[in-house]
C-alpha positions, 0 to 999 in steps of 0.5 A: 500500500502506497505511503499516504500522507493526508497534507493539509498545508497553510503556511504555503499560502503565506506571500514569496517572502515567507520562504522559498520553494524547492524540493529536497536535494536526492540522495545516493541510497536512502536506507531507513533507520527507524520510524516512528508508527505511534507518532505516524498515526496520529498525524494520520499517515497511512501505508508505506513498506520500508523502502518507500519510507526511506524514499520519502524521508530521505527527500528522493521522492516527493509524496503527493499534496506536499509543498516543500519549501524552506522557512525565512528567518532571522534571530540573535545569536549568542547575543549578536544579531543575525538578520536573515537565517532561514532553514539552511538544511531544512525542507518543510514538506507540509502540514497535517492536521491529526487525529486529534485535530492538530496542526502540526508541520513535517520537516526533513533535517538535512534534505541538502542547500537552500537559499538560506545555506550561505556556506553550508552544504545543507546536509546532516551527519548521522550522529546528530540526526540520532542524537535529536531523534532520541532526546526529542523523543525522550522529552515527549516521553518525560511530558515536556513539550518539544518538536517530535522524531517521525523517522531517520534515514541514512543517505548513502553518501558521506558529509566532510565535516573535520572528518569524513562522515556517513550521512543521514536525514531526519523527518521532524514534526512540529505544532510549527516551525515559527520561531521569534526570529520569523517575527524579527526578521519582518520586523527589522525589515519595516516589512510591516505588511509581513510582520501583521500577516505573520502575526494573523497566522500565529493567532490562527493556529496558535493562540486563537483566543488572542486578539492583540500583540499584547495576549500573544506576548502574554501566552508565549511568555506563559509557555515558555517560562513554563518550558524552561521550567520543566527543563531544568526539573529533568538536567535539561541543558538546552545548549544553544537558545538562540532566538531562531531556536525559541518556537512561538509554540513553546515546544522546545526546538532544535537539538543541537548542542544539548546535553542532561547534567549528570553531576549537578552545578548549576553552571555546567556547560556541554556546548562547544560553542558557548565559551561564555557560559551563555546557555549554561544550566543556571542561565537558563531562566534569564536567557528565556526572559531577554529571549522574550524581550527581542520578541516583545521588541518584534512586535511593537510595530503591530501597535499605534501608541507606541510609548504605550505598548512599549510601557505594557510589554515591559510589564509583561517581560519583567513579570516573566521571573516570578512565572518562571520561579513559580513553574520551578516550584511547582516542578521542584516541589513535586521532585521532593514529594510536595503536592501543593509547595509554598513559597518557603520551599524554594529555601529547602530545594535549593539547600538540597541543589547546593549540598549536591553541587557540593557533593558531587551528586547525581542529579537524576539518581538523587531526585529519583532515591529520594522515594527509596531512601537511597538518595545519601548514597549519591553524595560523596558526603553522606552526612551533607545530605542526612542534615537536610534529610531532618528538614525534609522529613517534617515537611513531608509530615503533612503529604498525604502521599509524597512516594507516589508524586516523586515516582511521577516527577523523577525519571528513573531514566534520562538520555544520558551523554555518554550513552548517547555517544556511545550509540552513535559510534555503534552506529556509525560501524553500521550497529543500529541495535543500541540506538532501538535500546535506547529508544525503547528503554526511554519511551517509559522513562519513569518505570523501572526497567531492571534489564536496563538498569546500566543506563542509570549509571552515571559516567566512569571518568573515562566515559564523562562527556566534555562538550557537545557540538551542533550537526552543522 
């Protein structure tokens, strides 16, 4: 049966400066790695044996009803202002709306140039198209909003990065790929008839309860200081939130860079590009606000008073902060056993955040023996934690049933860096077996899996991974 994909596509309609139309560059041998059939049905595909699939997410063959195109963007990069970006090795072949009546867009990662490629060659090596394929797919198992993995292929042809390197192409799904860099690139332009054309289309399939710059601003801030909370209760370090890797839809985008924390410190870094500290763990929360603050900037030409609007989407950025540090109590509460925290308790989990930093402490394994008793074991000083423990205690004495919230908020497994290089390097000697473990085992991240348990395992001294680097 022929592989049906039931496209139903909108930003296509969108005027010639939104994007530019071309199909995805062909590959040597496409050969299919993994697809994802639970994500597949609800987007509402049909049919398909593996050779089409890896026809069609390879880019070798476009499906019916598909519009592909590559998306116009802008963003500030570390900071510096960059004033067209654009999917510079990202095709979007369309929309689907599912099962459950979601819109969501179908994007394939490293389907070759683009207009917007400037000296990339628009392919991806395999290992970042596995890496995102299972992080992005262990968030959504963790229930944190994010972009989704609906297959990966390799290409058959090699790509020369500081080595030569096998290829592969990666199917993304996304409630969209609009990003504040799509609304500041109009807006830096003065395109004004753009920017008000972008800002219909966002509240149309975005936030149709908005009737104003100021709600859109209001909800986006709402989801991300929502997002970046739930990151940081997982170790979740992003690596590189730039405001072209910051969606409108509050999922979180672009799995470059990023890494899990496995020791905790709130200023640990993974990314190789960010010498600074910019992304590091700890900064996340503040990155996220002046991330808004060019958002709320982009959206100021939408308004008629401007001193006005200005005035309004500064309150609006500068209540951000307390958003954040209430969806991080709630997140953290949770993590040690409080159903309802109070404003107090922030004082308790950040005694615990420090004695960890200073102990060494796995942040996974001590979240999750918390319920177990275990949890001092993590700690190179045992006594460190036995001191917070007294405190703890009394302040469980009124939860009713603290065990069960814990075993909700701590994942028993998370994609830990170097079991995710170790994955790759198996399958570029061509073993794909680890990668389906890995898959499998994180798809219930918050069971125990006793024939898995050595992926709890945080890593020897010879295994601990130093820096992560983007796939471009």
């Amino acid at each position: 049966m022929t592989l049906h994909i039931p496209f139903d596509n909108s930003f296509a309609a969108l005027p010639a400066g939104f994007h530019a139309r071309l199909d995805p560059t062909p590959v040597k041998s496409p050969s299919l790695i993994a697809f994802n059939a639970p994500l597949a049905e609800q987007l509402g595909l049909t049919g398909g044996d593996t050779a089409e699939l890896a026809q069609v997410f390879s880019g070798n063959t476009v499906p019916e009803g598909a519009e592909p195109l590559a998306q116009l963007y802008a963003g500030h990069q570390f900071g510096h202002y960059n004033p067209q970006l654009g999917d510079g090795r990202a095709i979007l072949l369309g929309e689907t709306l599912g099962r459950d009546g979601v819109r969501r867009d179908i994007q394939l990662k490293g389907s070759g140039r683009t207009p917007f490629s400037r000296s990339g060659d628009g392919r991806a090596w395999l290992g970042p198209v596995l890496r995102e394929y299972i992080v992005s797919e262990a968030m959504a198992a963790l229930g944190v909003p994010t972009t989704r993995a609906l297959a990966a292929v390799r290409t058959g042809e090699q790509v020369y990065r500081e080595t030569v390197l096998p290829g592969a192409v990666l199917t993304r799904v996304a409630k969209s790929h609009l990003r504040v860099g799509t609304f500041q690139v109009f807006s830096a332009r003065q395109d004004l008839e753009a920017l008000h054309r972008l800002f219909d289309y966002t509240v149309a399939r975005h936030y149709p309860t908005a009737q104003t710059p100021a709600d859109v601003l209001r909800q986006v801030i709402d989801a991300q200081a929502r997002l970046v909370a739930q990151w940081m209760s997982f170790g979740f370090i992003h690596g590189v939130m730039n405001t072209d890797n910051c969606a409108i839809s509050g999922e979180t985008i672009d799995y470059g860079p990023c890494a899990f924390l496995d020791a905790y410190h709130p200023e640990t870094v993974f990314s190789s590009i960010d010498r600074q500290g910019r992304y590091a763990y700890g900064a996340q929360a503040d990155v996220i606000v002046w991330n808004m603050a060019q958002f709320a900037t982009a959206l100021v030409p939408l308004c008629a008073d401007t001193e006005q609007t200005i005035e309004e989407f500064t309150q609006l950025v500068r209540g951000m902060p307390d958003l954040i540090r209430k969806a991080w109590l709630q997140q953290f509460g949770a993590k040690i056993g409080l159903a309802e925290p109070q404003t107090e308790d922030a004082k308790l989990i950040m005694d615990l955040l420090a004695r960890m930093s200073a102990n060494q402490a796995d942040f996974t394994n001590t979240f999750r023996a918390l319920g177990d008793g275990g949890a001092r074991d993590q700690f190179t000083d045992p006594s460190a934690f036995d001191d917070w423990q007294i405190t703890w205690t009394a302040r469980l004495a009124g939860e009713a049933n603290p065990d069960a919230i814990m075993a909700k908020a701590n994942p028993v497994f998370i994609p830990r860096n170097h079991r995710i290089e170790q994955m790759i390097t198996a399958a570029v000697d061509g073993d794909d077996s680890y990668f389906h473990h890995l898959h499998h085992v994180l798809s219930r991240p918050f069971d125990p899996q006793p024939d898995a348990t050595a992926l709890t395992h945080p890593p020897l001294p010879d295994e601990v991974v130093k820096a992560t680097f983007c796939g471009t």
